[in-house]
C-alpha positions as a LaTeX table, in Angstrom:
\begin{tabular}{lrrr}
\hline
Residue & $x$ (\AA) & $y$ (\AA) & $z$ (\AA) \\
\hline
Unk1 & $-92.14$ & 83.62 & $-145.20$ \\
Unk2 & $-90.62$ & 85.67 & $-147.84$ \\
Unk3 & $-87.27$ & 86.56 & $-147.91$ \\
Unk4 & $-86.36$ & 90.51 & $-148.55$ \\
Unk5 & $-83.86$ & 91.14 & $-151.61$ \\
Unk6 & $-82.23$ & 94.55 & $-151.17$ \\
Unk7 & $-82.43$ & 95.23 & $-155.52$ \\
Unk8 & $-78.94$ & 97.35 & $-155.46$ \\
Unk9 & $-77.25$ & 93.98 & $-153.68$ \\
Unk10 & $-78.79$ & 91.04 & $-155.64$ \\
Unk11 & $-79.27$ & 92.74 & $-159.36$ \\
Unk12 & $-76.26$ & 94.03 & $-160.55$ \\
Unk13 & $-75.43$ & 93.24 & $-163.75$ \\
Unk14 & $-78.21$ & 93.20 & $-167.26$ \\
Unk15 & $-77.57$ & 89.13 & $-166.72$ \\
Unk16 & $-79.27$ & 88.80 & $-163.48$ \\
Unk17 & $-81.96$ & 90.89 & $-164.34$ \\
Unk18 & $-82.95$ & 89.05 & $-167.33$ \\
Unk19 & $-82.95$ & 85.64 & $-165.55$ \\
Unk20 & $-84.52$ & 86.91 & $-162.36$ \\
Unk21 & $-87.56$ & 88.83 & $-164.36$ \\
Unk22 & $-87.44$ & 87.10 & $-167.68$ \\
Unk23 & $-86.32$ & 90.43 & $-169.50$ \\
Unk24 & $-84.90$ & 89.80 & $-172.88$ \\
Unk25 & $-82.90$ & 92.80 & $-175.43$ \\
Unk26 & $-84.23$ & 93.96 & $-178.30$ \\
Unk27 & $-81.62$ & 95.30 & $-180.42$ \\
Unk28 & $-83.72$ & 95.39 & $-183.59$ \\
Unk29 & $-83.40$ & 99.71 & $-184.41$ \\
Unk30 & $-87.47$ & 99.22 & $-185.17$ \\
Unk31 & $-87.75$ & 98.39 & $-181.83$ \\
Unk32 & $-86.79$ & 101.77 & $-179.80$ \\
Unk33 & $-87.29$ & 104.34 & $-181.98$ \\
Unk34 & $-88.31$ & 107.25 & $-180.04$ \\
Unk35 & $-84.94$ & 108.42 & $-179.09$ \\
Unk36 & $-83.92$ & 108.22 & $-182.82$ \\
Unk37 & $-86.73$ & 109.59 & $-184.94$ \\
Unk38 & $-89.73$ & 112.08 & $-184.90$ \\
Unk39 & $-87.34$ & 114.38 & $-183.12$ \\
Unk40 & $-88.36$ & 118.26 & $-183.28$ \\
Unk41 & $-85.39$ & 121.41 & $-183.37$ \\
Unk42 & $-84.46$ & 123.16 & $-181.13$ \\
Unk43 & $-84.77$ & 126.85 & $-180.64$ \\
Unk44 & $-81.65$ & 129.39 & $-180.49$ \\
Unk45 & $-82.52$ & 129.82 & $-177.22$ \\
Unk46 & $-82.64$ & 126.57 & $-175.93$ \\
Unk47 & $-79.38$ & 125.78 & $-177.81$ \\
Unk48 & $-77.80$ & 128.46 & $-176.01$ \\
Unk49 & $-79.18$ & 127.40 & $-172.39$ \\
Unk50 & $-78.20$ & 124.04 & $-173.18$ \\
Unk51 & $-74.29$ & 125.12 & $-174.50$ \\
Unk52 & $-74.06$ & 126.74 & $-170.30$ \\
Unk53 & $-75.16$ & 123.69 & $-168.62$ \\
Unk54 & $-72.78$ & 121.83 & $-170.61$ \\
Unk55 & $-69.74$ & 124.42 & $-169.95$ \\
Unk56 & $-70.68$ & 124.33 & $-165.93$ \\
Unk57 & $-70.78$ & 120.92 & $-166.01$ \\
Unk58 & $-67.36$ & 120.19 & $-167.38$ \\
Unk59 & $-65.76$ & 123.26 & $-165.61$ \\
Unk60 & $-66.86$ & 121.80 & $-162.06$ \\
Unk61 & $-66.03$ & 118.14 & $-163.03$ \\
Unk62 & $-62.45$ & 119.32 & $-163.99$ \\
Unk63 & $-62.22$ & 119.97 & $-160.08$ \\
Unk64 & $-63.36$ & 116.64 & $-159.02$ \\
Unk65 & $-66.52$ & 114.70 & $-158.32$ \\
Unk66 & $-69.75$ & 116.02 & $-158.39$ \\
Unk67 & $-72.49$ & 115.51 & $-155.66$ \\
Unk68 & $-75.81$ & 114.28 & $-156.58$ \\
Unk69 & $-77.73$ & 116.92 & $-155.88$ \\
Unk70 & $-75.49$ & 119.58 & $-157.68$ \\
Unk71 & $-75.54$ & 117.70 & $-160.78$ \\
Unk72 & $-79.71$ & 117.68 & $-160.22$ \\
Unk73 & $-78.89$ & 121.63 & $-159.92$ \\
Unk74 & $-76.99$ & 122.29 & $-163.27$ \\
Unk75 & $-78.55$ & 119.69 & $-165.01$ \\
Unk76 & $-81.22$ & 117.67 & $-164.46$ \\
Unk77 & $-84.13$ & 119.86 & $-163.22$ \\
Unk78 & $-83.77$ & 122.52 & $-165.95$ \\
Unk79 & $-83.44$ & 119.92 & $-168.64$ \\
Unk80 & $-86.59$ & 118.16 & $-167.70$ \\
Unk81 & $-87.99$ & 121.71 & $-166.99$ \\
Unk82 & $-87.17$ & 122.62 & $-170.47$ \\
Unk83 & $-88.93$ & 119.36 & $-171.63$ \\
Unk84 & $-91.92$ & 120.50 & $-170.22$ \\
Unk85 & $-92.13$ & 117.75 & $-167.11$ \\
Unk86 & $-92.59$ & 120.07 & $-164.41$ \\
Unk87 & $-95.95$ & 121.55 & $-165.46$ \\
Unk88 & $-99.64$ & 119.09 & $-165.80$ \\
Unk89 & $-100.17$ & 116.95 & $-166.57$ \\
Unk90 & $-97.18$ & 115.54 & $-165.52$ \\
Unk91 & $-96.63$ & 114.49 & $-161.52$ \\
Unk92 & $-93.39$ & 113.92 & $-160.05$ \\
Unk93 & $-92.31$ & 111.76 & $-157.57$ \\
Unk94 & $-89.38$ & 111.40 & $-155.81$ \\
Unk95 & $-87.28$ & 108.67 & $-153.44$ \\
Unk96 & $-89.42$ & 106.12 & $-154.80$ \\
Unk97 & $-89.55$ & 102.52 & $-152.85$ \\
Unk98 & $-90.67$ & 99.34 & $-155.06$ \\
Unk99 & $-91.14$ & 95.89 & $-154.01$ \\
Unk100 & $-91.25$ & 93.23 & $-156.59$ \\
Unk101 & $-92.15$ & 89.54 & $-156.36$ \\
Unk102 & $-91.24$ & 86.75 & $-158.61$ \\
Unk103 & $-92.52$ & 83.83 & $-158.98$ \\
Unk104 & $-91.21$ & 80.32 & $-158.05$ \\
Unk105 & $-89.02$ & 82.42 & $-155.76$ \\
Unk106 & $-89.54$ & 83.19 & $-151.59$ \\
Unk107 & $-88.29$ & 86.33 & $-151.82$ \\
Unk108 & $-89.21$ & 90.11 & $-152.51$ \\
Unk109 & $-86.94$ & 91.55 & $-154.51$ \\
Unk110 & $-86.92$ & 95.87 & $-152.65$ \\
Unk111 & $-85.21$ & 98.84 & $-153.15$ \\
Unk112 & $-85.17$ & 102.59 & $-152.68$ \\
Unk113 & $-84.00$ & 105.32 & $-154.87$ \\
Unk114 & $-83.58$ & 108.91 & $-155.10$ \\
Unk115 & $-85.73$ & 109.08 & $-158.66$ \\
Unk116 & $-88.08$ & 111.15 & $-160.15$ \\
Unk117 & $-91.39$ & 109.13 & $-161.43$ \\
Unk118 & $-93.51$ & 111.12 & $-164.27$ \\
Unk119 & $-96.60$ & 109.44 & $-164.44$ \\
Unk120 & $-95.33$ & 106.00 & $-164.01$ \\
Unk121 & $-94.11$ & 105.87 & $-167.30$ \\
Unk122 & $-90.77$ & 107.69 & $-167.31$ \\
Unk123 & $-88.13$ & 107.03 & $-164.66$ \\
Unk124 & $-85.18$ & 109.49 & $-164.14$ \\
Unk125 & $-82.50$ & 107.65 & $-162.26$ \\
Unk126 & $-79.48$ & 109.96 & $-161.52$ \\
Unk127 & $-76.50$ & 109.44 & $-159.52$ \\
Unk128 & $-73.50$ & 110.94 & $-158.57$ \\
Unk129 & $-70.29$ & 111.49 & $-160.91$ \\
Unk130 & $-67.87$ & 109.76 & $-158.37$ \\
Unk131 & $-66.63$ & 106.36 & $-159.89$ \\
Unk132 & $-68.92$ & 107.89 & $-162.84$ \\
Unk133 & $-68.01$ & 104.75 & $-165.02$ \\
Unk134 & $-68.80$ & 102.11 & $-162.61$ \\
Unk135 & $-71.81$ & 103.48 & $-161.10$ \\
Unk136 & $-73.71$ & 104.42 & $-164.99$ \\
Unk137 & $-73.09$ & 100.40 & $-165.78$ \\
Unk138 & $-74.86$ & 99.44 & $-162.64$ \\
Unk139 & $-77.53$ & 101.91 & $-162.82$ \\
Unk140 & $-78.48$ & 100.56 & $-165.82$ \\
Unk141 & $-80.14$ & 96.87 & $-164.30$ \\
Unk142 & $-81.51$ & 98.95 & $-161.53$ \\
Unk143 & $-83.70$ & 101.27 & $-163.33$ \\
Unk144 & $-85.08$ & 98.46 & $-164.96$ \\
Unk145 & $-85.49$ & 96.40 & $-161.90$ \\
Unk146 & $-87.53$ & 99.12 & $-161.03$ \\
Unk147 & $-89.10$ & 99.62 & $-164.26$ \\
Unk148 & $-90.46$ & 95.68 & $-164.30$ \\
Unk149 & $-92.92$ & 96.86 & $-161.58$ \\
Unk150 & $-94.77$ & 99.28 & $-163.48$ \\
Unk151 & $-95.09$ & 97.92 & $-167.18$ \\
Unk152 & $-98.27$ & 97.25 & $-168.11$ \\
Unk153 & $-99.41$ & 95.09 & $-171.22$ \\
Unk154 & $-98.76$ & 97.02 & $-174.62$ \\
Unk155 & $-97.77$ & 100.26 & $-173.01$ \\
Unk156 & $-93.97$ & 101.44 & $-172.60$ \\
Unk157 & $-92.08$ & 102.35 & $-169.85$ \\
Unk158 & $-89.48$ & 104.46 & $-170.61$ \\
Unk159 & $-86.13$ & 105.05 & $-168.00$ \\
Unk160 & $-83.40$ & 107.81 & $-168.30$ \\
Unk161 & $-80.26$ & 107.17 & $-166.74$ \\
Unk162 & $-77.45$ & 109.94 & $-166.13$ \\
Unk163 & $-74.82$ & 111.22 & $-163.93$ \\
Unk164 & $-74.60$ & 114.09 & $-165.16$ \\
Unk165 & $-71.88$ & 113.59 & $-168.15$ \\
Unk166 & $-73.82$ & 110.65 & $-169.95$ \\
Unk167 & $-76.83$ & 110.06 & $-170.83$ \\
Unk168 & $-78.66$ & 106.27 & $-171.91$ \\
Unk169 & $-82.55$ & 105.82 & $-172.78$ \\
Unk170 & $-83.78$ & 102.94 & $-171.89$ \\
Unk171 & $-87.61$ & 101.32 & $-173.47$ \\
Unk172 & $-89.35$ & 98.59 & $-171.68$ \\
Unk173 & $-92.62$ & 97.07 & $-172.95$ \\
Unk174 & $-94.81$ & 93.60 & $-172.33$ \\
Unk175 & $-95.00$ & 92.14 & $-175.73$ \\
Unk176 & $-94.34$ & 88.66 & $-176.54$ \\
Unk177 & $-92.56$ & 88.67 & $-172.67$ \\
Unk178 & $-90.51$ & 91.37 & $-171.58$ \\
Unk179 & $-88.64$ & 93.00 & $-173.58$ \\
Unk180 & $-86.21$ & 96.08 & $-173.75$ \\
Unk181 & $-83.73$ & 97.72 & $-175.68$ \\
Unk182 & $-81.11$ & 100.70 & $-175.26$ \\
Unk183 & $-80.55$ & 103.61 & $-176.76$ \\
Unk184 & $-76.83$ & 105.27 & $-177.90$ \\
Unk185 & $-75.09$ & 106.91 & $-175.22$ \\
Unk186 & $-75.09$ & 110.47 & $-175.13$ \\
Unk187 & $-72.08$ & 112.04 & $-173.80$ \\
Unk188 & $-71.07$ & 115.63 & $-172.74$ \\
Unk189 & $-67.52$ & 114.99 & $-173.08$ \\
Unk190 & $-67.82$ & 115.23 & $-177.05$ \\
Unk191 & $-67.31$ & 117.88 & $-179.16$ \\
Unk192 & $-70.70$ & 118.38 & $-180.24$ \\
Unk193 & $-73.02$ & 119.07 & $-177.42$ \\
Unk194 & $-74.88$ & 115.94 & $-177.06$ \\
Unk195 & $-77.62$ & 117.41 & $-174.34$ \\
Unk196 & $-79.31$ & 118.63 & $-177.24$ \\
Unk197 & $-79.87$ & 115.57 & $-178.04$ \\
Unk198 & $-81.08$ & 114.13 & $-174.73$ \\
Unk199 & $-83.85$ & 117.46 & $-174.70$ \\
Unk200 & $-85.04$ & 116.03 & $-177.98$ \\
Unk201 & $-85.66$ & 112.30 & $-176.88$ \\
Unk202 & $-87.26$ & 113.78 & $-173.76$ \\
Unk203 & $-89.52$ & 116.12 & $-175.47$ \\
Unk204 & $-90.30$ & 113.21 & $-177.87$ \\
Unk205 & $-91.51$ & 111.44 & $-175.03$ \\
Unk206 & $-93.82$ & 114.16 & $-173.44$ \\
Unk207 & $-95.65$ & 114.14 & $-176.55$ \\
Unk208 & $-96.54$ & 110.78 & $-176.62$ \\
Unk209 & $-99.05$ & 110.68 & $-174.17$ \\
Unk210 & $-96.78$ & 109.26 & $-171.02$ \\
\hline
\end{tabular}
């Protein structure tokens, strides 16, 4: 009989989830480029929209944590509204449950998050700004957890974590094994406003046929 694994329990850190699914970094820049290059400008417009999300963000973190679902209000849905994700022939799913077996192990390795899906190639994992620090390190080896059980041979997977004030892209692909890689860390606590940025990458995805 196999044994249930709850994923958010048992896969914590990038170490277990590279022994458990065989998942091995790629830090090699020619790896991951599509957060880094091909990226189109920006309009004046969208600069502007971006510069308010930014300035609500930080004005209602100054008072304290921020609930999922407000941070999904100022930030999330019109960014990947922006990008283009909420019209075809993109489909968006949400709360998503994945089970994932492994071999030479009894066990099913489960879990449930509140995540949008687009296409089953691009996972938006966001959580809430509470413990901000913690929570964006462990949210990393969950999304790809739940990443390994869509990959398919020579095709990408891409995952965007965020909660809210930061912002990581994260590539996974089935060539010669599993491998992934990271992108930099976008922040909105520097200077420069760094959801620009995170628009580009995302837009840069859309238009590579995900």
């Amino acid at each position: 009989m196999l044994q249930t694994l709850a994923i958010s329990e048992h896969l914590k850190t990038l170490a277990e989830v590279e022994t458990t699914f065989g998942l091995h970094p790629n830090s090699d820049r020619s790896f991951f480029t599509e957060w880094s290059e091909g990226l189109s400008e920006l309009t004046e417009e969208e600069i502007a929209r971006l510069n308010l999300f930014k300035q609500r963000y930080l004005y209602h973190r100054k008072h304290g944590a921020i609930a999922e679902g407000a941070v999904n209000f100022m930030i999330m849905s019109p960014l990947l509204e922006m990008a283009g994700f909420y019209d075809p022939p993109y489909l968006l799913q949400s709360e998503v449950s994945v089970n994932i077996e492994v071999e030479d192990l009894d066990g099913v390795y489960r879990g449930r998050i509140d995540a949008l899906v687009l296409q089953e190639r691009l996972w938006v994992v966001l959580l809430e700004s509470k413990r901000a620090t913690l929570n964006f390190d462990m949210a990393i080896p969950q999304a790809l957890s739940y990443m390994v059980s869509h990959v398919q041979s020579d095709r990408p997977v891409f995952g965007l974590v965020s909660n809210g004030g930061q912002f990581m892209f994260i590539k996974l692909i089935q060539q010669m094994g599993l491998q992934y890689g990271l992108s930099d860390e976008f922040s909105l606590y520097r200077q420069r406003n760094e959801l620009c940025d995170v628009l580009k990458v995302l837009k840069r995805l859309g238009g590579i046929g995900l």
